[in-house]
C-alpha positions in Angstrom: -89.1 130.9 -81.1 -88.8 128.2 -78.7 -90.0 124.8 -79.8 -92.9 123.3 -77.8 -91.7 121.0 -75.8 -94.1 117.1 -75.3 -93.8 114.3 -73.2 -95.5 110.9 -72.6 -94.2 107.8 -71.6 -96.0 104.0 -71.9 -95.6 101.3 -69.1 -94.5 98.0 -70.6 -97.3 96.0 -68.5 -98.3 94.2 -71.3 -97.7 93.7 -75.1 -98.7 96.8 -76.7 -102.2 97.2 -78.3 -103.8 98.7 -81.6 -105.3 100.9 -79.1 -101.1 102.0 -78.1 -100.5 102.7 -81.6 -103.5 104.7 -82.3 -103.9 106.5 -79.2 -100.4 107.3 -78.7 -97.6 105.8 -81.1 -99.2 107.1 -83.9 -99.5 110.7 -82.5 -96.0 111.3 -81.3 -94.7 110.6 -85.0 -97.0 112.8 -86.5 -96.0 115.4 -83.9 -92.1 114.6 -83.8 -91.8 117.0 -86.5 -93.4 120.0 -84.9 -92.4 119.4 -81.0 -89.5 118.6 -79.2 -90.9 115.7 -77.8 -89.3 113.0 -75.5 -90.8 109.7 -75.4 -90.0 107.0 -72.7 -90.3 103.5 -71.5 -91.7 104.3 -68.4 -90.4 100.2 -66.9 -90.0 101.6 -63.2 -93.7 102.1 -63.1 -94.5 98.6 -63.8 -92.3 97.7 -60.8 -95.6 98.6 -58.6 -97.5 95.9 -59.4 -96.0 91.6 -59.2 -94.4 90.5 -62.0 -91.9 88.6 -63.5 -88.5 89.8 -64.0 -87.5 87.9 -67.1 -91.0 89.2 -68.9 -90.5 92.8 -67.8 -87.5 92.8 -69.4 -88.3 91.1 -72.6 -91.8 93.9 -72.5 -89.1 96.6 -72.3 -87.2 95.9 -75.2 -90.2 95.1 -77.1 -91.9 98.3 -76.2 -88.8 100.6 -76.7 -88.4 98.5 -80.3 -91.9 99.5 -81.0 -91.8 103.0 -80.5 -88.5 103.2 -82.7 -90.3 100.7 -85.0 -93.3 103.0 -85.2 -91.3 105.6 -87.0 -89.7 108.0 -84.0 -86.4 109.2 -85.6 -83.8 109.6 -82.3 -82.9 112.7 -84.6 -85.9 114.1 -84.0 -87.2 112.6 -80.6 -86.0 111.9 -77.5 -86.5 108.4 -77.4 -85.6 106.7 -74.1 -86.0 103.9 -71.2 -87.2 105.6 -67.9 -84.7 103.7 -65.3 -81.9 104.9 -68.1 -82.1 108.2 -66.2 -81.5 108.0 -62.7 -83.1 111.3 -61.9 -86.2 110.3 -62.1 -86.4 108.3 -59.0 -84.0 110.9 -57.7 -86.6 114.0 -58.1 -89.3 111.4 -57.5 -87.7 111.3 -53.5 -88.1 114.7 -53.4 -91.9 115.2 -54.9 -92.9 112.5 -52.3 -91.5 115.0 -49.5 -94.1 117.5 -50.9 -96.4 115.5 -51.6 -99.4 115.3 -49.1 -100.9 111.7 -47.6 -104.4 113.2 -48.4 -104.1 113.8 -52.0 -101.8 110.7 -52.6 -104.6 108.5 -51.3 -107.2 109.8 -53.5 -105.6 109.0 -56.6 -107.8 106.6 -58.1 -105.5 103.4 -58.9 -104.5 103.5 -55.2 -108.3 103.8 -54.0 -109.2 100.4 -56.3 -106.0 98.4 -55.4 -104.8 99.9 -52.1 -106.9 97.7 -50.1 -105.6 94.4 -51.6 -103.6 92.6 -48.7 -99.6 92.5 -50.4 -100.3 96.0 -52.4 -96.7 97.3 -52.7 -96.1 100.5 -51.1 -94.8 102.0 -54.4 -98.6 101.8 -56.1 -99.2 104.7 -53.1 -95.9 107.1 -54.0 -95.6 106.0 -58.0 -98.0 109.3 -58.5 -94.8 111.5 -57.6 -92.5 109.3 -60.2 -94.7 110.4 -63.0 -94.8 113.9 -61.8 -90.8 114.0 -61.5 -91.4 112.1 -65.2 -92.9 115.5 -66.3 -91.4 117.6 -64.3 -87.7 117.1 -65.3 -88.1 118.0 -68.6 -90.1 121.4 -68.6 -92.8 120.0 -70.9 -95.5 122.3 -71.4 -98.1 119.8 -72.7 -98.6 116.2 -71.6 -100.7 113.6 -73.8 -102.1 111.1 -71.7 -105.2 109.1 -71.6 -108.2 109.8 -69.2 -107.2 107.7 -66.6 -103.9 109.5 -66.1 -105.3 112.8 -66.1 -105.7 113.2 -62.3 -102.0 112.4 -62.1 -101.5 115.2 -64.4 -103.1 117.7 -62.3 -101.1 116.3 -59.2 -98.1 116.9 -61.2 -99.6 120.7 -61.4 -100.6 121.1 -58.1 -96.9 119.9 -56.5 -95.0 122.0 -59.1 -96.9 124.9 -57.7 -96.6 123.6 -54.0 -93.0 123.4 -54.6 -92.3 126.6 -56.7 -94.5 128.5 -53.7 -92.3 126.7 -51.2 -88.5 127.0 -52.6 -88.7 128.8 -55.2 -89.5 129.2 -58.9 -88.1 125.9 -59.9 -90.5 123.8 -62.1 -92.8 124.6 -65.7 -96.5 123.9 -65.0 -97.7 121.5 -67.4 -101.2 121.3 -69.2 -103.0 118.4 -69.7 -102.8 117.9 -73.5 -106.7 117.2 -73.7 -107.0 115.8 -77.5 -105.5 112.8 -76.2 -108.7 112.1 -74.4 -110.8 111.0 -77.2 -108.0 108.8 -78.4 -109.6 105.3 -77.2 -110.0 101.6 -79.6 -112.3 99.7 -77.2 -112.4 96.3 -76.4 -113.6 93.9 -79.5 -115.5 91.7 -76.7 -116.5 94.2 -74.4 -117.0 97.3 -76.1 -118.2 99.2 -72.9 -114.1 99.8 -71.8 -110.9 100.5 -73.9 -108.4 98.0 -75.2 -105.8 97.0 -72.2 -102.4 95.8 -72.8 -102.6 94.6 -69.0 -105.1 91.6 -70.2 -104.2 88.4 -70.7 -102.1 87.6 -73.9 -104.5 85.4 -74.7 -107.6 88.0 -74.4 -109.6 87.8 -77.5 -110.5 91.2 -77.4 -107.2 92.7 -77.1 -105.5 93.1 -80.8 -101.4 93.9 -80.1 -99.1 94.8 -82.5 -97.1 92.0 -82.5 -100.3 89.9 -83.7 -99.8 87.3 -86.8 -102.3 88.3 -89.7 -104.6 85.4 -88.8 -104.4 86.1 -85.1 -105.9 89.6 -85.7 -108.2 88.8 -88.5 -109.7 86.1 -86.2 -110.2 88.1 -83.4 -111.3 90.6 -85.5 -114.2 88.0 -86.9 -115.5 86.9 -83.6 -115.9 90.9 -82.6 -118.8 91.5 -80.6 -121.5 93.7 -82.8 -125.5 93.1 -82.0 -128.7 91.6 -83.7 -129.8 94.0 -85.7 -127.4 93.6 -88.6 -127.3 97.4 -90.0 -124.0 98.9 -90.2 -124.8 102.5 -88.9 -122.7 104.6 -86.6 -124.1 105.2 -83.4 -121.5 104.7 -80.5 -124.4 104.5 -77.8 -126.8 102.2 -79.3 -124.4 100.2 -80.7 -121.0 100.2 -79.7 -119.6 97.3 -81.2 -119.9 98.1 -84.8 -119.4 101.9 -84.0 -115.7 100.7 -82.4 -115.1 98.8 -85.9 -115.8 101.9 -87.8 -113.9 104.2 -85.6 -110.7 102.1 -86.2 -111.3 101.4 -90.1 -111.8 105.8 -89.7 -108.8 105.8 -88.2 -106.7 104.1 -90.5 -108.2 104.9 -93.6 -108.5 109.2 -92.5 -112.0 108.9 -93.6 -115.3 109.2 -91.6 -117.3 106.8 -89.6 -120.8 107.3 -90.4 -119.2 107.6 -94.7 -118.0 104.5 -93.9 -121.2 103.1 -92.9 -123.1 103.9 -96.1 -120.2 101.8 -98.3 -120.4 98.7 -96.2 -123.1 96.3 -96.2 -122.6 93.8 -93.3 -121.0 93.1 -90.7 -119.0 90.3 -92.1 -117.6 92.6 -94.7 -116.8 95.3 -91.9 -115.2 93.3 -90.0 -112.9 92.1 -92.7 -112.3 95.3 -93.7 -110.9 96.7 -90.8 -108.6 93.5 -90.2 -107.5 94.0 -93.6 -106.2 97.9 -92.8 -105.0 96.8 -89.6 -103.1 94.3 -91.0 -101.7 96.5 -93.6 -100.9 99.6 -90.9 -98.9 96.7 -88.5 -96.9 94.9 -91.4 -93.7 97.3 -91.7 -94.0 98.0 -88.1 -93.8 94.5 -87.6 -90.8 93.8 -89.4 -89.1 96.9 -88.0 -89.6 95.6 -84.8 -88.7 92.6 -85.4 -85.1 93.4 -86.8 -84.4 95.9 -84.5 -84.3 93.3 -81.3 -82.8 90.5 -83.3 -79.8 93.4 -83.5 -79.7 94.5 -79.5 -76.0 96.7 -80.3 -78.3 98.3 -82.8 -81.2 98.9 -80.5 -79.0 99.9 -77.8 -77.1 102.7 -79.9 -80.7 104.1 -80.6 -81.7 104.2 -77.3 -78.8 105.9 -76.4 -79.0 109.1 -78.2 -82.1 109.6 -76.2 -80.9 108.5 -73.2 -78.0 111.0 -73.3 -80.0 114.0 -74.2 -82.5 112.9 -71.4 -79.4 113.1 -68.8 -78.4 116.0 -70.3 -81.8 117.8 -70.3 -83.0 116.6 -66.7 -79.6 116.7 -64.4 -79.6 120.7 -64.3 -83.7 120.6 -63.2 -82.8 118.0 -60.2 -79.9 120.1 -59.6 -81.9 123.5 -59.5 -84.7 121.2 -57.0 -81.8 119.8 -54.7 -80.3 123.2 -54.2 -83.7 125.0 -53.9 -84.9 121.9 -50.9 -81.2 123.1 -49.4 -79.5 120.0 -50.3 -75.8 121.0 -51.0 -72.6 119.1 -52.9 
Protein backbone atom coordinates (compact mmCIF):
# COMPACT_ATOMS: atom_id res chain seq x y z
CA UNK A 1 0.00 0.00 0.00
CA UNK A 2 1.06 3.36 -0.91
CA UNK A 3 1.98 5.69 1.96
CA UNK A 4 -0.18 8.84 2.35
CA UNK A 5 1.46 11.39 1.15
CA UNK A 6 1.25 15.41 3.47
CA UNK A 7 2.34 18.60 2.81
CA UNK A 8 2.56 22.10 4.50
CA UNK A 9 4.86 24.61 4.40
CA UNK A 10 5.34 27.91 6.95
CA UNK A 11 6.25 31.48 5.70
CA UNK A 12 9.24 32.80 7.67
CA UNK A 13 7.43 36.39 8.20
CA UNK A 14 8.09 36.45 11.57
CA UNK A 15 9.75 34.45 14.52
CA UNK A 16 7.83 31.55 14.95
CA UNK A 17 5.18 31.28 17.72
CA UNK A 18 3.81 28.69 20.44
CA UNK A 19 0.93 28.85 18.25
CA UNK A 20 3.60 27.37 15.09
CA UNK A 21 4.59 24.67 17.24
CA UNK A 22 1.31 23.56 18.43
CA UNK A 23 -0.68 24.08 15.39
CA UNK A 24 1.74 22.77 13.02
CA UNK A 25 5.34 21.69 14.25
CA UNK A 26 4.09 19.56 16.63
CA UNK A 27 1.71 17.71 14.24
CA UNK A 28 4.05 16.91 11.42
CA UNK A 29 6.38 15.02 13.97
CA UNK A 30 3.70 13.09 15.31
CA UNK A 31 2.65 12.34 11.78
CA UNK A 32 6.28 11.82 10.11
CA UNK A 33 6.02 8.40 11.16
CA UNK A 34 2.76 7.43 9.43
CA UNK A 35 3.01 9.86 6.18
CA UNK A 36 5.28 10.64 3.72
CA UNK A 37 5.23 14.12 4.48
CA UNK A 38 7.31 17.00 3.01
CA UNK A 39 7.68 20.03 5.02
CA UNK A 40 9.08 23.47 3.54
CA UNK A 41 10.27 26.92 4.19
CA UNK A 42 7.91 28.50 2.13
CA UNK A 43 10.62 32.09 1.96
CA UNK A 44 9.37 32.99 -1.70
CA UNK A 45 6.03 33.76 -0.23
CA UNK A 46 7.30 36.21 2.15
CA UNK A 47 8.76 38.05 -0.84
CA UNK A 48 5.04 39.57 -1.38
CA UNK A 49 5.02 41.73 1.24
CA UNK A 50 8.33 44.73 2.08
CA UNK A 51 10.85 43.49 3.95
CA UNK A 52 14.31 43.40 4.79
CA UNK A 53 16.64 41.18 3.08
CA UNK A 54 19.23 40.60 5.78
CA UNK A 55 16.09 39.55 8.28
CA UNK A 56 14.45 37.27 5.67
CA UNK A 57 17.30 35.52 5.56
CA UNK A 58 18.34 35.26 9.11
CA UNK A 59 13.93 34.14 9.57
CA UNK A 60 14.85 31.44 7.07
CA UNK A 61 17.52 29.71 8.73
CA UNK A 62 15.80 30.13 11.93
CA UNK A 63 12.63 28.62 10.75
CA UNK A 64 14.19 25.71 8.71
CA UNK A 65 16.42 25.18 12.20
CA UNK A 66 13.25 25.00 13.99
CA UNK A 67 11.49 22.53 12.14
CA UNK A 68 14.66 20.20 12.22
CA UNK A 69 14.89 21.34 15.88
CA UNK A 70 11.39 20.31 16.60
CA UNK A 71 12.16 16.70 15.92
CA UNK A 72 11.63 16.13 11.84
CA UNK A 73 14.12 13.39 11.11
CA UNK A 74 15.32 14.14 7.11
CA UNK A 75 15.10 10.22 7.17
CA UNK A 76 11.77 10.36 7.61
CA UNK A 77 10.54 13.80 6.22
CA UNK A 78 11.16 15.78 3.46
CA UNK A 79 12.44 18.64 5.05
CA UNK A 80 13.20 21.61 2.74
CA UNK A 81 13.55 25.53 1.71
CA UNK A 82 10.91 26.41 -0.95
CA UNK A 83 13.24 28.73 -3.37
CA UNK A 84 15.66 25.36 -3.04
CA UNK A 85 13.36 23.94 -5.74
CA UNK A 86 13.14 25.93 -8.64
CA UNK A 87 10.04 24.28 -9.86
CA UNK A 88 7.95 25.89 -7.84
CA UNK A 89 8.04 29.25 -9.40
CA UNK A 90 8.40 27.30 -12.61
CA UNK A 91 4.80 25.46 -12.25
CA UNK A 92 3.73 28.56 -10.47
CA UNK A 93 4.06 30.40 -14.26
CA UNK A 94 2.05 27.99 -15.49
CA UNK A 95 -0.95 27.81 -12.76
CA UNK A 96 -1.10 31.70 -13.29
CA UNK A 97 -1.89 30.95 -17.15
CA UNK A 98 -4.90 28.95 -15.79
CA UNK A 99 -5.71 30.74 -13.36
CA UNK A 100 -8.73 33.30 -13.80
CA UNK A 101 -8.52 37.28 -12.83
CA UNK A 102 -12.00 36.68 -11.11
CA UNK A 103 -11.22 34.12 -8.71
CA UNK A 104 -7.55 35.46 -8.06
CA UNK A 105 -9.14 38.71 -6.81
CA UNK A 106 -11.43 37.22 -4.43
CA UNK A 107 -8.97 35.57 -2.46
CA UNK A 108 -9.15 37.19 0.77
CA UNK A 109 -5.47 38.51 1.59
CA UNK A 110 -5.64 40.31 -1.79
CA UNK A 111 -9.28 41.80 -1.07
CA UNK A 112 -7.72 43.35 2.46
CA UNK A 113 -4.31 44.56 1.10
CA UNK A 114 -4.89 44.89 -2.69
CA UNK A 115 -6.04 48.33 -2.33
CA UNK A 116 -2.92 49.62 -0.44
CA UNK A 117 -1.09 52.09 -2.90
CA UNK A 118 2.67 50.07 -3.48
CA UNK A 119 0.90 46.42 -3.02
CA UNK A 120 3.36 44.20 -4.97
CA UNK A 121 1.86 42.56 -7.77
CA UNK A 122 3.02 39.11 -6.46
CA UNK A 123 0.38 39.41 -3.20
CA UNK A 124 -2.31 39.03 -6.45
CA UNK A 125 -0.54 35.78 -8.29
CA UNK A 126 1.30 34.17 -4.86
CA UNK A 127 -2.27 32.13 -4.70
CA UNK A 128 -0.94 30.01 -7.79
CA UNK A 129 2.73 29.59 -5.95
CA UNK A 130 1.07 27.74 -3.21
CA UNK A 131 -1.08 25.75 -5.47
CA UNK A 132 2.13 24.64 -7.61
CA UNK A 133 3.51 24.20 -3.66
CA UNK A 134 0.83 21.41 -3.52
CA UNK A 135 0.59 20.50 -6.61
CA UNK A 136 4.08 19.25 -7.41
CA UNK A 137 4.19 16.72 -4.98
CA UNK A 138 0.85 14.77 -5.42
CA UNK A 139 -0.20 15.29 -1.80
CA UNK A 140 -3.48 14.00 -1.04
CA UNK A 141 -4.02 15.91 2.17
CA UNK A 142 -2.92 19.47 3.06
CA UNK A 143 -2.85 20.78 6.86
CA UNK A 144 -3.36 24.34 6.84
CA UNK A 145 -4.88 26.84 9.01
CA UNK A 146 -8.33 28.45 8.31
CA UNK A 147 -7.19 31.28 6.68
CA UNK A 148 -5.42 29.27 4.02
CA UNK A 149 -8.21 27.14 3.27
CA UNK A 150 -9.72 29.10 0.34
CA UNK A 151 -6.21 28.77 -1.22
CA UNK A 152 -6.64 25.22 -0.82
CA UNK A 153 -9.71 24.90 -2.75
CA UNK A 154 -8.15 27.18 -5.49
CA UNK A 155 -5.46 24.78 -5.61
CA UNK A 156 -8.52 22.13 -6.32
CA UNK A 157 -10.34 24.01 -8.53
CA UNK A 158 -7.09 24.71 -11.05
CA UNK A 159 -5.93 21.16 -10.80
CA UNK A 160 -9.26 20.19 -12.19
CA UNK A 161 -9.28 23.24 -14.73
CA UNK A 162 -6.00 22.07 -15.83
CA UNK A 163 -6.54 18.19 -15.80
CA UNK A 164 -10.08 19.03 -17.89
CA UNK A 165 -7.92 21.25 -20.18
CA UNK A 166 -4.58 19.15 -20.94
CA UNK A 167 -4.96 16.27 -19.55
CA UNK A 168 -4.88 14.11 -16.46
CA UNK A 169 -1.88 15.66 -14.99
CA UNK A 170 -2.30 16.72 -11.30
CA UNK A 171 -3.72 14.69 -7.76
CA UNK A 172 -6.68 16.70 -6.27
CA UNK A 173 -5.83 17.49 -2.81
CA UNK A 174 -8.22 17.62 0.37
CA UNK A 175 -8.22 20.11 2.74
CA UNK A 176 -6.84 18.25 5.88
CA UNK A 177 -9.67 19.80 8.13
CA UNK A 178 -8.26 18.78 11.82
CA UNK A 179 -5.85 21.40 11.25
CA UNK A 180 -8.62 23.92 11.74
CA UNK A 181 -9.14 23.79 15.35
CA UNK A 182 -5.41 23.96 15.87
CA UNK A 183 -5.35 27.79 17.07
CA UNK A 184 -3.24 29.40 20.65
CA UNK A 185 -4.83 32.87 20.65
CA UNK A 186 -3.41 35.95 21.33
CA UNK A 187 -2.49 36.43 25.36
CA UNK A 188 -3.64 40.18 24.93
CA UNK A 189 -6.30 39.87 22.59
CA UNK A 190 -7.78 36.64 22.92
CA UNK A 191 -10.54 37.46 20.22
CA UNK A 192 -7.71 36.38 17.18
CA UNK A 193 -4.88 33.75 17.05
CA UNK A 194 -1.23 34.20 17.86
CA UNK A 195 0.69 35.92 14.76
CA UNK A 196 4.33 35.57 14.02
CA UNK A 197 3.73 38.69 11.61
CA UNK A 198 3.41 41.04 14.97
CA UNK A 199 5.96 42.92 16.26
CA UNK A 200 8.84 41.12 18.14
CA UNK A 201 8.16 43.05 20.71
CA UNK A 202 4.22 42.06 20.94
CA UNK A 203 3.41 41.07 24.38
CA UNK A 204 0.91 38.78 23.32
CA UNK A 205 2.86 36.82 20.98
CA UNK A 206 4.95 33.93 22.85
CA UNK A 207 7.82 32.54 20.02
CA UNK A 208 9.94 29.83 20.46
CA UNK A 209 12.95 31.35 20.69
CA UNK A 210 11.65 33.23 24.04
CA UNK A 211 14.07 33.31 27.19
CA UNK A 212 12.28 31.58 30.24
CA UNK A 213 11.59 35.00 31.84
CA UNK A 214 10.44 36.54 28.59
CA UNK A 215 7.58 33.90 28.33
CA UNK A 216 6.77 33.66 31.93
CA UNK A 217 6.33 37.39 31.89
CA UNK A 218 4.19 37.62 29.13
CA UNK A 219 2.55 34.85 30.32
CA UNK A 220 1.76 36.87 33.78
CA UNK A 221 0.48 40.01 32.28
CA UNK A 222 -2.10 37.55 30.08
CA UNK A 223 -5.29 39.06 29.63
CA UNK A 224 -8.11 36.91 31.80
CA UNK A 225 -11.33 38.97 33.27
CA UNK A 226 -12.86 40.12 36.76
CA UNK A 227 -14.51 37.42 37.79
CA UNK A 228 -11.54 35.35 39.08
CA UNK A 229 -13.03 31.60 38.64
CA UNK A 230 -10.94 29.36 36.64
CA UNK A 231 -13.75 27.63 34.49
CA UNK A 232 -13.57 26.70 30.88
CA UNK A 233 -15.78 28.49 28.78
CA UNK A 234 -14.12 29.79 25.56
CA UNK A 235 -17.17 32.31 24.80
CA UNK A 236 -17.64 33.94 28.07
CA UNK A 237 -14.25 33.96 28.91
CA UNK A 238 -11.63 33.57 26.47
CA UNK A 239 -8.70 34.51 28.09
CA UNK A 240 -8.49 31.90 30.81
CA UNK A 241 -10.15 29.39 28.40
CA UNK A 242 -6.82 30.06 25.87
CA UNK A 243 -4.58 29.39 29.09
CA UNK A 244 -6.23 26.10 29.67
CA UNK A 245 -6.28 25.05 26.09
CA UNK A 246 -2.41 25.45 25.92
CA UNK A 247 -1.63 23.90 29.49
CA UNK A 248 -4.32 20.87 27.71
CA UNK A 249 -2.18 20.88 25.03
CA UNK A 250 0.97 20.30 26.61
CA UNK A 251 0.08 18.27 29.38
CA UNK A 252 -2.54 15.76 26.93
CA UNK A 253 -5.05 16.35 29.61
CA UNK A 254 -8.48 18.23 29.41
CA UNK A 255 -9.44 21.83 29.78
CA UNK A 256 -12.39 21.91 31.90
CA UNK A 257 -10.19 18.77 34.30
CA UNK A 258 -7.79 21.31 34.39
CA UNK A 259 -10.02 23.86 35.67
CA UNK A 260 -11.20 21.97 38.78
CA UNK A 261 -7.21 21.44 39.91
CA UNK A 262 -6.39 25.11 39.69
CA UNK A 263 -7.45 27.69 41.97
CA UNK A 264 -6.48 31.17 40.47
CA UNK A 265 -5.51 32.73 37.95
CA UNK A 266 -2.09 33.50 39.19
CA UNK A 267 -1.38 29.85 39.67
CA UNK A 268 -2.75 29.10 36.03
CA UNK A 269 -0.94 31.30 34.52
CA UNK A 270 2.26 30.03 36.15
CA UNK A 271 1.49 26.78 35.31
CA UNK A 272 1.18 27.04 31.82
CA UNK A 273 4.59 29.15 31.54
CA UNK A 274 6.03 26.50 33.42
CA UNK A 275 5.02 23.59 30.68
CA UNK A 276 5.72 25.95 28.01
CA UNK A 277 8.93 26.54 29.23
CA UNK A 278 9.67 22.89 29.76
CA UNK A 279 8.19 21.85 25.99
CA UNK A 280 10.65 24.84 24.30
CA UNK A 281 13.86 23.99 26.39
CA UNK A 282 15.43 21.15 24.12
CA UNK A 283 13.97 22.69 21.17
CA UNK A 284 15.75 25.61 22.03
CA UNK A 285 19.04 24.30 22.39
CA UNK A 286 18.60 22.17 19.21
CA UNK A 287 17.99 25.12 17.48
CA UNK A 288 20.42 26.90 18.71
CA UNK A 289 23.32 24.37 17.81
CA UNK A 290 22.09 23.56 14.69
CA UNK A 291 22.71 27.37 13.18
CA UNK A 292 25.85 27.96 15.12
CA UNK A 293 26.93 24.76 12.74
CA UNK A 294 25.47 26.19 9.08
CA UNK A 295 27.63 22.98 7.08
CA UNK A 296 25.53 20.98 9.43
CA UNK A 297 22.27 22.65 8.80
CA UNK A 298 22.95 22.85 5.25
CA UNK A 299 23.72 18.96 4.85
CA UNK A 300 20.14 18.53 6.53
CA UNK A 301 18.51 20.56 4.36
CA UNK A 302 19.82 18.95 1.66
CA UNK A 303 18.48 15.48 1.84
CA UNK A 304 15.24 17.16 1.56
CA UNK A 305 16.01 19.36 -1.01
CA UNK A 306 17.26 16.56 -3.26
CA UNK A 307 14.25 14.33 -2.79
CA UNK A 308 12.03 17.46 -3.36
CA UNK A 309 13.91 17.94 -6.90
CA UNK A 310 13.63 14.53 -7.40
CA UNK A 311 9.95 14.18 -6.61
CA UNK A 312 8.66 17.50 -8.26
CA UNK A 313 10.86 17.76 -11.71
CA UNK A 314 8.86 14.72 -13.43
CA UNK A 315 5.26 16.63 -12.39
CA UNK A 316 6.58 20.05 -14.04
CA UNK A 317 7.71 17.93 -16.75
CA UNK A 318 4.34 15.98 -17.30
CA UNK A 319 2.60 19.92 -16.97
CA UNK A 320 5.09 21.59 -19.58
CA UNK A 321 4.51 18.81 -22.02
CA UNK A 322 0.73 18.48 -21.40
CA UNK A 323 0.51 23.03 -21.93
CA UNK A 324 2.67 21.85 -25.29
CA UNK A 325 5.80 23.20 -24.16
CA UNK A 326 8.61 21.03 -25.75
CA UNK A 327 12.65 20.44 -25.01
Amino acid sequence: MTMQRDLSGITPSGHLTLGNYLGALRRFVERQHTVDGFYFVADLHALTTKHDPAKHRELTTSTAALFLAAGLDPQRATVFVQSDVPAHVQLAYLLECTAHVGELSRMIQFKEKGGRPGTRASLFTYPCLMAADILLYGAQRVPVGGDQSQHVELTRDLAVRFNTLYGPTFVVPELEPTALTARVLDLQDPTRKMSKSDSDDAAGVVRLLDTPDVIRRKFRRAVTDSEGEVRYDPHAKPGVSNLLDILAALTGQGPVSLATTITGYGQLKDAVADAVIAELRPLQERHDELVADRPELARLLDIGRQRARETSTPVLDQAQQAMGITR
